[in-house]
CHARMM-style PDB file with segment names, atoms N, HN, CA, C and O in Angstrom:
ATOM      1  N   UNK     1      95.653  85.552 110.426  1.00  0.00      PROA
ATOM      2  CA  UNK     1      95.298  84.767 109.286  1.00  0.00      PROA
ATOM      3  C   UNK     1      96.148  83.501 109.297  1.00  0.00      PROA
ATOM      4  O   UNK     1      97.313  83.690 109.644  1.00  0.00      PROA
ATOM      5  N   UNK     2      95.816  82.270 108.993  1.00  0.00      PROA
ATOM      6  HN  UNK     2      94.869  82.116 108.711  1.00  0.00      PROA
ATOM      7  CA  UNK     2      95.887  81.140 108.658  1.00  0.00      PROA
ATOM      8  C   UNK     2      97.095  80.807 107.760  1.00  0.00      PROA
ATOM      9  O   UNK     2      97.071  81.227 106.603  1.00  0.00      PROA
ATOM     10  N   UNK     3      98.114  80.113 108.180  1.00  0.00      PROA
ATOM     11  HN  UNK     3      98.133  79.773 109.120  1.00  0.00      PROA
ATOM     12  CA  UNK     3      99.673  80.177 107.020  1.00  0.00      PROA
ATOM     13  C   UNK     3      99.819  78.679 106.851  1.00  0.00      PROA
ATOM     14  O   UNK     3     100.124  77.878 107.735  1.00  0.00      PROA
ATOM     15  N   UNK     4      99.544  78.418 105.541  1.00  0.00      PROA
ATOM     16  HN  UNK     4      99.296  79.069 104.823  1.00  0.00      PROA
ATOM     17  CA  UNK     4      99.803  76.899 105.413  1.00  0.00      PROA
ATOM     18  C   UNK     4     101.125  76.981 104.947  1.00  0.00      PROA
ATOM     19  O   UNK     4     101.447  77.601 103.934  1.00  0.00      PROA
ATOM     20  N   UNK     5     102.225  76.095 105.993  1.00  0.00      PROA
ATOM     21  HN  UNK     5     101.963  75.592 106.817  1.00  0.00      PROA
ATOM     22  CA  UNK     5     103.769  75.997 106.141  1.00  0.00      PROA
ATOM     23  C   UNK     5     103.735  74.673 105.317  1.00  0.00      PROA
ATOM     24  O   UNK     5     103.124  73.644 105.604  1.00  0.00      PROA
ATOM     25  N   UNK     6     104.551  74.931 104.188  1.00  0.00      PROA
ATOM     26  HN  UNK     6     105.047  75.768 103.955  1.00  0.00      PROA
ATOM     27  CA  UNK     6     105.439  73.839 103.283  1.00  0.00      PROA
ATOM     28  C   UNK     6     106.108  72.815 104.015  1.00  0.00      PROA
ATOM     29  O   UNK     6     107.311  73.074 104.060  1.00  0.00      PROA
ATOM     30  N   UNK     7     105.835  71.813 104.574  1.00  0.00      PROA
ATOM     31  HN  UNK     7     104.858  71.602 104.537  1.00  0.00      PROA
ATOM     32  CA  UNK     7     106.403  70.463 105.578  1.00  0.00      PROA
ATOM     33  C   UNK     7     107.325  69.689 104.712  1.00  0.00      PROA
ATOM     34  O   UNK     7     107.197  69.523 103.499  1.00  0.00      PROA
ATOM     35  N   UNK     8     108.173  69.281 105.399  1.00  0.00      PROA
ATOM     36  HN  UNK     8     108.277  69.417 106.384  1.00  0.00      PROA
ATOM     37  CA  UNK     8     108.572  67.856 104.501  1.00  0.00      PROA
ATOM     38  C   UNK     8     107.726  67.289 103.511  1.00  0.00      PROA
ATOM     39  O   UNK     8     106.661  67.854 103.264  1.00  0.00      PROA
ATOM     40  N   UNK     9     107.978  66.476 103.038  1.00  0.00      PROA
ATOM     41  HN  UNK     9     108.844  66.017 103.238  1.00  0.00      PROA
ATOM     42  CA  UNK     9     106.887  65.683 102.239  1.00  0.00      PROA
ATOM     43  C   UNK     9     106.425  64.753 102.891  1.00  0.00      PROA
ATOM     44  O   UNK     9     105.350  64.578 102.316  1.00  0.00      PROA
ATOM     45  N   UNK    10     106.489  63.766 103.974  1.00  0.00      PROA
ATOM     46  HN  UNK    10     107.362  63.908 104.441  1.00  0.00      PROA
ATOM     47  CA  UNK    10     106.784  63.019 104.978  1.00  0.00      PROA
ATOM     48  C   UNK    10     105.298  63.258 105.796  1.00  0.00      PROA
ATOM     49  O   UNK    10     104.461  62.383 106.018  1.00  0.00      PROA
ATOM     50  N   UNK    11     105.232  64.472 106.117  1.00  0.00      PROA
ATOM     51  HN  UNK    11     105.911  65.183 105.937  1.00  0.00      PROA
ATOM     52  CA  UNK    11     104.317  65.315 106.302  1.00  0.00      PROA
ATOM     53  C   UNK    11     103.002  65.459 105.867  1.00  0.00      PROA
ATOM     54  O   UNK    11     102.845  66.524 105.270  1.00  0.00      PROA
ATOM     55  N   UNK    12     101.682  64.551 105.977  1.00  0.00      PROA
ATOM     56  HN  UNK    12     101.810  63.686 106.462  1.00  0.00      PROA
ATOM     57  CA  UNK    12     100.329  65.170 105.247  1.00  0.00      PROA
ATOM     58  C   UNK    12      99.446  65.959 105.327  1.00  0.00      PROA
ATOM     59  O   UNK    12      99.073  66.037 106.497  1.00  0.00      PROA
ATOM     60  N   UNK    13      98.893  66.614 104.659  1.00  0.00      PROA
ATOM     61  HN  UNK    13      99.196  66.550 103.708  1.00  0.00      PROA
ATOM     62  CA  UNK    13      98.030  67.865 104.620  1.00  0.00      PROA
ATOM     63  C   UNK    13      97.106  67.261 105.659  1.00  0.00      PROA
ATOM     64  O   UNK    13      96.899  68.126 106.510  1.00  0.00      PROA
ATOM     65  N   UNK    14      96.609  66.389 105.883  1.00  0.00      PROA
ATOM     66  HN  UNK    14      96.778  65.686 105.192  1.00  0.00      PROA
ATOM     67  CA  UNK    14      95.745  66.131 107.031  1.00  0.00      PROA
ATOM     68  C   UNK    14      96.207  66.200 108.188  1.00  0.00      PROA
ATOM     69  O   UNK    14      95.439  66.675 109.024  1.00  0.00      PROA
ATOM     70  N   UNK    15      97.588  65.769 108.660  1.00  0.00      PROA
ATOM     71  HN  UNK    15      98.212  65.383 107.981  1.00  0.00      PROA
ATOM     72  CA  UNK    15      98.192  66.437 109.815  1.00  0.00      PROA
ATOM     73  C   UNK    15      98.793  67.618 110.027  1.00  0.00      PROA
ATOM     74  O   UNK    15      99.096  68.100 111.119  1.00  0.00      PROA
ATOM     75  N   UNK    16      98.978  68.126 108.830  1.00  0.00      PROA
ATOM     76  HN  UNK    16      98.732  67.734 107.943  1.00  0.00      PROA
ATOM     77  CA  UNK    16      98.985  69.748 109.299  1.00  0.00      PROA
ATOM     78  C   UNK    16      97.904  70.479 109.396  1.00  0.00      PROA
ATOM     79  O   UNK    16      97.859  71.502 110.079  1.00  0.00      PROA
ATOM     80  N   UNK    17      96.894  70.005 108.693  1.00  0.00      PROA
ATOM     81  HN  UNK    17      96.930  69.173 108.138  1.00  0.00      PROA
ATOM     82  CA  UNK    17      95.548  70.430 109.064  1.00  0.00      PROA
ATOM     83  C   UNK    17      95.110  70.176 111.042  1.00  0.00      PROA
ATOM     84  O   UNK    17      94.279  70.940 111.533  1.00  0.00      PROA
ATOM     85  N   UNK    18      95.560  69.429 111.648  1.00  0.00      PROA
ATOM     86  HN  UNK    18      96.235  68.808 111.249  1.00  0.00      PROA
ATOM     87  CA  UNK    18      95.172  68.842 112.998  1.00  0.00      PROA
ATOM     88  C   UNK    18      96.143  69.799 113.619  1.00  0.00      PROA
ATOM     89  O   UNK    18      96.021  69.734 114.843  1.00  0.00      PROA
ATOM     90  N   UNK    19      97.205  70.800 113.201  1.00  0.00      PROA
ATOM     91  HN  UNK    19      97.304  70.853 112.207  1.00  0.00      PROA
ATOM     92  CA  UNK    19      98.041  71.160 114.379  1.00  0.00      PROA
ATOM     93  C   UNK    19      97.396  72.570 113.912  1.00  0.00      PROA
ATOM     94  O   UNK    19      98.246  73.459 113.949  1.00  0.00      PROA
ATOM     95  N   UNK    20      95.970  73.067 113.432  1.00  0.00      PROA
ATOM     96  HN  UNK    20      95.279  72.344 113.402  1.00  0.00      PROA
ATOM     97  CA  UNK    20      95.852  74.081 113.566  1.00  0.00      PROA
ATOM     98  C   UNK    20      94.395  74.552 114.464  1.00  0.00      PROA
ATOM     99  O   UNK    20      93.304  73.993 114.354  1.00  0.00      PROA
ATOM    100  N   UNK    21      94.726  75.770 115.397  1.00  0.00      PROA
ATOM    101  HN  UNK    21      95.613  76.223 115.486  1.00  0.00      PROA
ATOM    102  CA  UNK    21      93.616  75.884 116.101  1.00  0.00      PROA
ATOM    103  C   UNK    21      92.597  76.195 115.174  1.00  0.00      PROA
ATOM    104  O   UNK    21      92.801  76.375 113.973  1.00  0.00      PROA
ATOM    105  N   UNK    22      91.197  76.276 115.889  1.00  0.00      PROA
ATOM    106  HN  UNK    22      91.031  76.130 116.864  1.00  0.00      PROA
ATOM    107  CA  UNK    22      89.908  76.488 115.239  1.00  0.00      PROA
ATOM    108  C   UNK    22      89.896  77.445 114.586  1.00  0.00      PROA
ATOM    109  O   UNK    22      90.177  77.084 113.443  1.00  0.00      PROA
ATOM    110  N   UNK    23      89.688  78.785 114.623  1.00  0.00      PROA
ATOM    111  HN  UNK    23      89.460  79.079 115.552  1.00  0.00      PROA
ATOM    112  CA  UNK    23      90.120  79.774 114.151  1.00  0.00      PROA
ATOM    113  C   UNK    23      91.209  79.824 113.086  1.00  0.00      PROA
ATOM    114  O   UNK    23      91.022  80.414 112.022  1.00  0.00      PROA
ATOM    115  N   UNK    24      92.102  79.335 113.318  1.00  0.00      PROA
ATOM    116  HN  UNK    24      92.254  78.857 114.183  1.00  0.00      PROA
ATOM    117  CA  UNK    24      92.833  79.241 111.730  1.00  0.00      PROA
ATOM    118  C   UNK    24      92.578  78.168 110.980  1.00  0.00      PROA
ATOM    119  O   UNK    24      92.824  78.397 109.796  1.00  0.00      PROA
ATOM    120  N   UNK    25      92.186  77.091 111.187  1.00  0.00      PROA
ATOM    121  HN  UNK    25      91.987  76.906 112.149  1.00  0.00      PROA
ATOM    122  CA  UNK    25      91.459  76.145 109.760  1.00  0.00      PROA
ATOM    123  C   UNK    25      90.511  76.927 109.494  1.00  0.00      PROA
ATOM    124  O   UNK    25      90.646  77.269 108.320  1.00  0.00      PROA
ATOM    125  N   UNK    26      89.250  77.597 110.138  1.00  0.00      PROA
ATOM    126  HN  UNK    26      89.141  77.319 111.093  1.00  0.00      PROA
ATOM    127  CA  UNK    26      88.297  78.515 109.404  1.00  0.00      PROA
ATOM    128  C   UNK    26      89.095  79.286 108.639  1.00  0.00      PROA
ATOM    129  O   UNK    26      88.629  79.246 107.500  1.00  0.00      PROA
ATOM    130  N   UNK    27      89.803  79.789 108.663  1.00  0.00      PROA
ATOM    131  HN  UNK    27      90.181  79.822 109.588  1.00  0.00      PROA
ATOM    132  CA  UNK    27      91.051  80.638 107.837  1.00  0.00      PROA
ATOM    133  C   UNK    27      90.973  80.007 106.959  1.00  0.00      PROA
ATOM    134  O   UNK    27      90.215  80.180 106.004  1.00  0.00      PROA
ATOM    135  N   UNK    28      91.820  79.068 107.133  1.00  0.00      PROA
ATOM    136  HN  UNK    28      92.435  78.927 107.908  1.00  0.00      PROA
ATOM    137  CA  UNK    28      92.648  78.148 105.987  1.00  0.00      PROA
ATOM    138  C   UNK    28      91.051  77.650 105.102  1.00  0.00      PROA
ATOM    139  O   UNK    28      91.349  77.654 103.908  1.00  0.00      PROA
ATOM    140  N   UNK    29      90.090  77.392 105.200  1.00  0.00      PROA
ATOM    141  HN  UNK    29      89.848  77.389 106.170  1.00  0.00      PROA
ATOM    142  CA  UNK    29      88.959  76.635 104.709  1.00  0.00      PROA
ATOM    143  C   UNK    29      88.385  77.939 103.749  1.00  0.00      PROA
ATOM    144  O   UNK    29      87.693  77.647 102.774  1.00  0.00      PROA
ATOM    145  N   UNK    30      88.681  79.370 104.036  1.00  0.00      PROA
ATOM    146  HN  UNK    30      89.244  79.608 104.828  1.00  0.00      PROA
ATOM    147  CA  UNK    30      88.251  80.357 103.602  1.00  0.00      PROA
ATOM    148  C   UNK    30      89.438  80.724 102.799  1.00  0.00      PROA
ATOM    149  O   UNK    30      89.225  80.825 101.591  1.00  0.00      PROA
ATOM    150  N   UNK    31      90.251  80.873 103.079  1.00  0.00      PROA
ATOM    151  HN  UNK    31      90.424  80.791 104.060  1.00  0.00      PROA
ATOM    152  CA  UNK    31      90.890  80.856 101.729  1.00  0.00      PROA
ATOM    153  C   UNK    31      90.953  80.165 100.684  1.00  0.00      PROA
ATOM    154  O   UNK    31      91.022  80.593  99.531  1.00  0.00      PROA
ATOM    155  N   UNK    32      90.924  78.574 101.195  1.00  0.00      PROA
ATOM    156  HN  UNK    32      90.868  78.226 102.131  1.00  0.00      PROA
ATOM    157  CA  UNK    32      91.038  77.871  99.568  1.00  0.00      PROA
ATOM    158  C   UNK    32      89.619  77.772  99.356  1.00  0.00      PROA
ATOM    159  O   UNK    32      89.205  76.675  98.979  1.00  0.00      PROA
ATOM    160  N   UNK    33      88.816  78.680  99.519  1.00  0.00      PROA
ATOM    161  HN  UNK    33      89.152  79.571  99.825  1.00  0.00      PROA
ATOM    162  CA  UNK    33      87.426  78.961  98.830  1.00  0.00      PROA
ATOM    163  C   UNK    33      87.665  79.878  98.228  1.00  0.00      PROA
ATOM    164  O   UNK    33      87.264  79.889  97.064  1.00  0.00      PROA
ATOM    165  N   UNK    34      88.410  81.034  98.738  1.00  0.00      PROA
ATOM    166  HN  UNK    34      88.736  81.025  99.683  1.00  0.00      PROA
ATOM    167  CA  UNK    34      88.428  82.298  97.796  1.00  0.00      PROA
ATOM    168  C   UNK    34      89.719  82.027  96.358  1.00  0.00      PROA
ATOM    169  O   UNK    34      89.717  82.660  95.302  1.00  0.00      PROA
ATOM    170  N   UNK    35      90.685  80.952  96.739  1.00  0.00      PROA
ATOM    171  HN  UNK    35      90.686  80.438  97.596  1.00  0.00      PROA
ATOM    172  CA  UNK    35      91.773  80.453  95.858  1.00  0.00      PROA
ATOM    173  C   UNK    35      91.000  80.016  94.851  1.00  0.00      PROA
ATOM    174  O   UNK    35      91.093  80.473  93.712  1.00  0.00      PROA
ATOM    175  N   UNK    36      90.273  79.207  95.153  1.00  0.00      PROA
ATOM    176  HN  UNK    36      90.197  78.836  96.078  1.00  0.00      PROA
ATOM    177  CA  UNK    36      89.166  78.278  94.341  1.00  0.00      PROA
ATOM    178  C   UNK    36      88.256  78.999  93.333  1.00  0.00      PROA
ATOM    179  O   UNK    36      87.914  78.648  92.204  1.00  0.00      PROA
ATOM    180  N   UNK    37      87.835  80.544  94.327  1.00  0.00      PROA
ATOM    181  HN  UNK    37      88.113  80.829  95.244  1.00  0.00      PROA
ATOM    182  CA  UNK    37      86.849  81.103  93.345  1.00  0.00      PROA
ATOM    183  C   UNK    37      87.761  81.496  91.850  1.00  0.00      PROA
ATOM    184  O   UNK    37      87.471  81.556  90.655  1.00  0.00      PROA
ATOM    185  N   UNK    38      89.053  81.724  92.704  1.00  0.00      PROA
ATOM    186  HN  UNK    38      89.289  81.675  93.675  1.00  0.00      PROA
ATOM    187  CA  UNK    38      90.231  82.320  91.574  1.00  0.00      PROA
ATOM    188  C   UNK    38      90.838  81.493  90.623  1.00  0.00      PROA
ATOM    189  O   UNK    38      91.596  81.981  89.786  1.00  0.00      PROA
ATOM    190  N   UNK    39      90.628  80.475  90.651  1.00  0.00      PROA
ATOM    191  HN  UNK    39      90.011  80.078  91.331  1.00  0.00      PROA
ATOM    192  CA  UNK    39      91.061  79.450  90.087  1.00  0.00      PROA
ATOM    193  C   UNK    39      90.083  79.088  89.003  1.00  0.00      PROA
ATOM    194  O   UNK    39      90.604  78.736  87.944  1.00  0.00      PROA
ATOM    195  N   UNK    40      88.800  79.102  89.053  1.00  0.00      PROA
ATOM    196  HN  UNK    40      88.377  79.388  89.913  1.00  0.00      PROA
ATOM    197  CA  UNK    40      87.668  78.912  88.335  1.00  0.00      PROA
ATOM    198  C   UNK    40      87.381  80.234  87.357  1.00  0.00      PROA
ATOM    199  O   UNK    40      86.823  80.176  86.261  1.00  0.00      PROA
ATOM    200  N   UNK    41      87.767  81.148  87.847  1.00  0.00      PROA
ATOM    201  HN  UNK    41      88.221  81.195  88.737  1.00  0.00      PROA
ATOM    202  CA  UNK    41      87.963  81.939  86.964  1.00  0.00      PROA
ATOM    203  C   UNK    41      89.068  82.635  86.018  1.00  0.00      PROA
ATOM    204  O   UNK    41      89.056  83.419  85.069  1.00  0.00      PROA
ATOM    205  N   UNK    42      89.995  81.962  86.747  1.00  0.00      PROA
ATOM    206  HN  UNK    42      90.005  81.325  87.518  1.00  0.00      PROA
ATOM    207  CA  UNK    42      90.772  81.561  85.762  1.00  0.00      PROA
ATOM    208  C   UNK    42      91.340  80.563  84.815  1.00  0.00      PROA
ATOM    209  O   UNK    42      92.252  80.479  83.993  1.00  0.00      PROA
ATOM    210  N   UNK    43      90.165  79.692  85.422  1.00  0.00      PROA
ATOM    211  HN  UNK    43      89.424  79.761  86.090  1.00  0.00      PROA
ATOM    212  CA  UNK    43      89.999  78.659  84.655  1.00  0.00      PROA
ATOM    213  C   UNK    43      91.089  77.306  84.699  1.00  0.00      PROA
ATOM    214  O   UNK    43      91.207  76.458  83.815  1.00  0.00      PROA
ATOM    215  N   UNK    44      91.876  77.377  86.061  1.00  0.00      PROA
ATOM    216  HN  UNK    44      91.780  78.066  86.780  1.00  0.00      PROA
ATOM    217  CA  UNK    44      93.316  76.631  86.698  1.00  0.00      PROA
ATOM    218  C   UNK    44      92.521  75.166  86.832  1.00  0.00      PROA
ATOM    219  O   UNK    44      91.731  74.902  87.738  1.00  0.00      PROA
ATOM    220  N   UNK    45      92.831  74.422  85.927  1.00  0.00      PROA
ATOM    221  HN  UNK    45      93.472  74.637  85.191  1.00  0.00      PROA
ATOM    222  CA  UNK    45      92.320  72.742  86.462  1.00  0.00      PROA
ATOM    223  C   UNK    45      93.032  72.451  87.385  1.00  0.00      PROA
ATOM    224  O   UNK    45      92.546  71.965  88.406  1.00  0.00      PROA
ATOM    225  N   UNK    46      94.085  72.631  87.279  1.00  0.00      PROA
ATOM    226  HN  UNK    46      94.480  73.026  86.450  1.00  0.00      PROA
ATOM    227  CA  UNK    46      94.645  71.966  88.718  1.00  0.00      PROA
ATOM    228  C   UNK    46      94.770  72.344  89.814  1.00  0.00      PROA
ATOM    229  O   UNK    46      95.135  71.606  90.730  1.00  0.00      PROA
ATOM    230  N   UNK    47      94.400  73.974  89.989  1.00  0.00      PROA
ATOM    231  HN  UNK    47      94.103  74.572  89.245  1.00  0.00      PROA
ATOM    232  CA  UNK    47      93.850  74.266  91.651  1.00  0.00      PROA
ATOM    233  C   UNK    47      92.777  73.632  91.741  1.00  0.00      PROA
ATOM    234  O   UNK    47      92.610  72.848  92.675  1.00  0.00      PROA
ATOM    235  N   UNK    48      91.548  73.897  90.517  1.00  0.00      PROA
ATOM    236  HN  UNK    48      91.684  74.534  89.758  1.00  0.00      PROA
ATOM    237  CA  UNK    48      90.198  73.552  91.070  1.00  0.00      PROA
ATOM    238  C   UNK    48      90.152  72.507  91.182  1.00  0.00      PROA
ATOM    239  O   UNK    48      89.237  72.223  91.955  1.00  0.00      PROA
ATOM    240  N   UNK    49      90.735  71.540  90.770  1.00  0.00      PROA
ATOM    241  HN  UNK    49      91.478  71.771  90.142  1.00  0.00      PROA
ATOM    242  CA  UNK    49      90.823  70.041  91.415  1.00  0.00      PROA
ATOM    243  C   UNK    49      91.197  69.870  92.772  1.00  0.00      PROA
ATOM    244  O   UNK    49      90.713  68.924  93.393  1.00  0.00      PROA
ATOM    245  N   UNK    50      91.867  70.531  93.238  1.00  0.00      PROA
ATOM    246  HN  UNK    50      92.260  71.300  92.734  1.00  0.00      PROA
ATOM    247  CA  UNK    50      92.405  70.750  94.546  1.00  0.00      PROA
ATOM    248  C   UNK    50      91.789  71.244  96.016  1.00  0.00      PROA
ATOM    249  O   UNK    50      92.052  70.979  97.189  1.00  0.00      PROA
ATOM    250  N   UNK    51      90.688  72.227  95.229  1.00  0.00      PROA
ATOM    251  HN  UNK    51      90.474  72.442  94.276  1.00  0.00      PROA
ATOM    252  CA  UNK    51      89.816  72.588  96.173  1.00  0.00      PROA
ATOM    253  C   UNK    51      88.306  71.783  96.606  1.00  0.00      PROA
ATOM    254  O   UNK    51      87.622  72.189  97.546  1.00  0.00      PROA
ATOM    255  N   UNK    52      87.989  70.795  95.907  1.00  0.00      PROA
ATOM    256  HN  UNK    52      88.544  70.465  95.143  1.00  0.00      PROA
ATOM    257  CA  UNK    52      87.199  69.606  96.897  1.00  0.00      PROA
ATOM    258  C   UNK    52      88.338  69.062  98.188  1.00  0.00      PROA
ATOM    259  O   UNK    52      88.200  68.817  99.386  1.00  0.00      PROA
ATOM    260  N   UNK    53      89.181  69.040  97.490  1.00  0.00      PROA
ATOM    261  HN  UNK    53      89.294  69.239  96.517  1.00  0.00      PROA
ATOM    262  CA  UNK    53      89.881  67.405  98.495  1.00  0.00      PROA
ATOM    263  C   UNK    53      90.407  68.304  99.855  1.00  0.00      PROA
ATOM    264  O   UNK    53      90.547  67.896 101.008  1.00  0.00      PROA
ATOM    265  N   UNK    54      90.630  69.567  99.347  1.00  0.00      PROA
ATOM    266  HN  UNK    54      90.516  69.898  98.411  1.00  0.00      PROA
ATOM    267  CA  UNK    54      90.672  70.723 100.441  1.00  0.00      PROA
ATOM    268  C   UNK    54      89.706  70.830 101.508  1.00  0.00      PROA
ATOM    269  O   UNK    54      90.112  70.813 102.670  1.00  0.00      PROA
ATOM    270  N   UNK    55      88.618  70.927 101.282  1.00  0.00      PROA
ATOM    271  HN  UNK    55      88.288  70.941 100.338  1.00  0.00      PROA
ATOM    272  CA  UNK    55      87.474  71.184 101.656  1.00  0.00      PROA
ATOM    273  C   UNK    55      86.732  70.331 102.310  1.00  0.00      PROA
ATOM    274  O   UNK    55      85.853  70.624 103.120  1.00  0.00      PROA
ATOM    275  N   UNK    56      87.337  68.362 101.699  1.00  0.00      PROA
ATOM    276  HN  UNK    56      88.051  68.123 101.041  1.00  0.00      PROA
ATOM    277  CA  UNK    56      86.526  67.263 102.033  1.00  0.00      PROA
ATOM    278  C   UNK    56      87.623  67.319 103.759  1.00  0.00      PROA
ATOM    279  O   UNK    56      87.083  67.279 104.865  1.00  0.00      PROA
ATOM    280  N   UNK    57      89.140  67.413 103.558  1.00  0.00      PROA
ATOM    281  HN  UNK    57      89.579  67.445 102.660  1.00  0.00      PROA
ATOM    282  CA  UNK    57      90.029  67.213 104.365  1.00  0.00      PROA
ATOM    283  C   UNK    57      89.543  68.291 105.750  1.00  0.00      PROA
ATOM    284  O   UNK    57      89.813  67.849 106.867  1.00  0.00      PROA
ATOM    285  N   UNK    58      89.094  69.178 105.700  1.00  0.00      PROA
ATOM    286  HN  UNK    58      88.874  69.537 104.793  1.00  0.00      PROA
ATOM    287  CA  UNK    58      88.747  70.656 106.376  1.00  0.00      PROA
ATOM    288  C   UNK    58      87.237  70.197 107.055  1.00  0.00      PROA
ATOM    289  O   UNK    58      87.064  70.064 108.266  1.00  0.00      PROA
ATOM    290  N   UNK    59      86.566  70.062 106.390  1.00  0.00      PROA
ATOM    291  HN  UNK    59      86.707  70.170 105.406  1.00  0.00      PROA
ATOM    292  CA  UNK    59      85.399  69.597 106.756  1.00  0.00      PROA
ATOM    293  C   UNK    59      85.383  67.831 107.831  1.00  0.00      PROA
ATOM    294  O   UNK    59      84.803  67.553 108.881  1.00  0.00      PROA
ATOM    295  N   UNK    60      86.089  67.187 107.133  1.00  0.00      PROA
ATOM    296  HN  UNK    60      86.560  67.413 106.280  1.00  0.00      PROA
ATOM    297  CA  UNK    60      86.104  65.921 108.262  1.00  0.00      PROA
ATOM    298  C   UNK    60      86.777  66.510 109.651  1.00  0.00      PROA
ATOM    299  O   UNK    60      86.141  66.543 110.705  1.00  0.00      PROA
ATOM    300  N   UNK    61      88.037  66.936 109.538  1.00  0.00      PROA
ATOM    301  HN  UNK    61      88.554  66.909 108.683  1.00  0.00      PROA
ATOM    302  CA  UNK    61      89.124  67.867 110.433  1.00  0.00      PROA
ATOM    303  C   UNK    61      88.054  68.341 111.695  1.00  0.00      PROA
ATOM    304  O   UNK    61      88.280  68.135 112.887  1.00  0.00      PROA
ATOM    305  N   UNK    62      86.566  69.174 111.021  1.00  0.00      PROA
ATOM    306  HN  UNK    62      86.383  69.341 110.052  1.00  0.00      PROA
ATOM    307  CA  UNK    62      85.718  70.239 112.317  1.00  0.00      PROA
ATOM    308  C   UNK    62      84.741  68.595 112.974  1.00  0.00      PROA
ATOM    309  O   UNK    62      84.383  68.264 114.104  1.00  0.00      PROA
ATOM    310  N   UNK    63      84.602  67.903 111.559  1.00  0.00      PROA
ATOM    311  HN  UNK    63      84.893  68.171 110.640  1.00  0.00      PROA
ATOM    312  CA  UNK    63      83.602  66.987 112.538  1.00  0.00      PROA
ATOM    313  C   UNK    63      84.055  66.132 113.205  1.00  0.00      PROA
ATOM    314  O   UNK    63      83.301  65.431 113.880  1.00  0.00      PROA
ATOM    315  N   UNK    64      85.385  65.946 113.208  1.00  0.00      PROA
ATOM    316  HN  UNK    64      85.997  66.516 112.660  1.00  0.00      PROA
ATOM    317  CA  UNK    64      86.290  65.160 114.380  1.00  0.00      PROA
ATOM    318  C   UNK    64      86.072  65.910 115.483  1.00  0.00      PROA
ATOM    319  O   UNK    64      85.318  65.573 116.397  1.00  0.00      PROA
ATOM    320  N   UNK    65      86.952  67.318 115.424  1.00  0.00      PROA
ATOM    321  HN  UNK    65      87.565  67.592 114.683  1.00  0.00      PROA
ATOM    322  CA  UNK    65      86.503  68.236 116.766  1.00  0.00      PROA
ATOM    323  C   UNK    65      85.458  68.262 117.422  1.00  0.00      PROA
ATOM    324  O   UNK    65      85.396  68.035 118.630  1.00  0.00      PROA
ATOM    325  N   UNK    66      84.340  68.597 116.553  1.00  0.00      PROA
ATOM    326  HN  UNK    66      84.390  68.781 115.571  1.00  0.00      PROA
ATOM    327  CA  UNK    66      82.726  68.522 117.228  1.00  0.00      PROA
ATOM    328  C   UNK    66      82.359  67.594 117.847  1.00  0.00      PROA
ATOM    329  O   UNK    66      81.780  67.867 118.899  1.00  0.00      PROA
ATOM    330  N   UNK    67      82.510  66.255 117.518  1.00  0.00      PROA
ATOM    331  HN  UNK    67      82.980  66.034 116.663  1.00  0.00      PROA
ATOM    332  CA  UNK    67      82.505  65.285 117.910  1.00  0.00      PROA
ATOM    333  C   UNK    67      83.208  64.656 119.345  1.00  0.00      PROA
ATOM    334  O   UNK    67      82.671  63.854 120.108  1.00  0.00      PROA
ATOM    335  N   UNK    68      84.744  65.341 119.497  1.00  0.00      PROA
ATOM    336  HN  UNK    68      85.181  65.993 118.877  1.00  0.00      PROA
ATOM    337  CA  UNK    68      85.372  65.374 120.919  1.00  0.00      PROA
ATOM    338  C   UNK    68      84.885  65.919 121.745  1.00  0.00      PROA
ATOM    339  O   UNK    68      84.734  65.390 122.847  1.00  0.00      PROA
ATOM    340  N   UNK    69      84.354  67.553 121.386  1.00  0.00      PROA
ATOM    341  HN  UNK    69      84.476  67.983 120.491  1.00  0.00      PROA
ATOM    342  CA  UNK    69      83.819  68.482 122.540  1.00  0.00      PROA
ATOM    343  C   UNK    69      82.094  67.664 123.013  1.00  0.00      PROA
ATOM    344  O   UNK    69      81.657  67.575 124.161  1.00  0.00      PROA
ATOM    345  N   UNK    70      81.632  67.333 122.159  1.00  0.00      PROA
ATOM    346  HN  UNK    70      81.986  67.405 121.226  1.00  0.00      PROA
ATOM    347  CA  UNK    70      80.106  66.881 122.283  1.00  0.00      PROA
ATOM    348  C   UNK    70      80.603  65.624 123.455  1.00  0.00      PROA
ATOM    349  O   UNK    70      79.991  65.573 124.522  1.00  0.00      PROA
ATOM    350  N   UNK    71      81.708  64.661 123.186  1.00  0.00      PROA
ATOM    351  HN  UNK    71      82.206  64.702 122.319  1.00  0.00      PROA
ATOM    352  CA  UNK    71      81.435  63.650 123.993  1.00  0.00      PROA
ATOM    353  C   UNK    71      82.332  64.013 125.367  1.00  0.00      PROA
ATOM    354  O   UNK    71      82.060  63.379 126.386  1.00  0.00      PROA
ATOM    355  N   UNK    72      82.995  64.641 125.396  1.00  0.00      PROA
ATOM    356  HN  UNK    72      83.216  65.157 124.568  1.00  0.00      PROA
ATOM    357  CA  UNK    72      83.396  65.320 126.426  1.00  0.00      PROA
ATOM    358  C   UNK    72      83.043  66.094 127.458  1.00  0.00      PROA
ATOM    359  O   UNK    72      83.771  66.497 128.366  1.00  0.00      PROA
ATOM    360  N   UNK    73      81.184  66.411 127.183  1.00  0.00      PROA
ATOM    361  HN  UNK    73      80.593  66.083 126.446  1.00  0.00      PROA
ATOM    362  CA  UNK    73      80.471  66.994 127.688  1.00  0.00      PROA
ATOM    363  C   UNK    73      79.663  66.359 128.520  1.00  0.00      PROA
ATOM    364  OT1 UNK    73      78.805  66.983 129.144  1.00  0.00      PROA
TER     365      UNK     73
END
């Protein structure tokens, strides 16, 4: 499973997002869906605010990849 490590601050969630293999951002993308579901039901504004920009960051992250392997081919 997928361990999002507390970095410096220095550090952005988009580049720690890039030092993780495929398999663990699917991790990481599945959890802050299931955080998210938890958050909404508990009604947390400030996770659920958190989980688009999660999701927008995760989602650009695979179509960068896809995009290397496709032209690499």
């Amino acid at each position: 499973m997928a361990r999002y490590t507390q970095l410096p601050e220095t550090v952005s969630l988009e580049d720690q997002i890039k030092t993780l293999a495929d398999e663990e951002l699917l991790d990481f993308w599945e959890e802050t869906q299931q955080l998210g579901q938890a958050a909404e039901a508990e009604e947390d504004t400030d996770a659920h605010t958190l989980g688009p920009e999660f999701e927008r960051i995760i989602l650009l992250e695979l179509q960068m990849r896809s995009c290397r392997r496709v032209g690499s081919i």
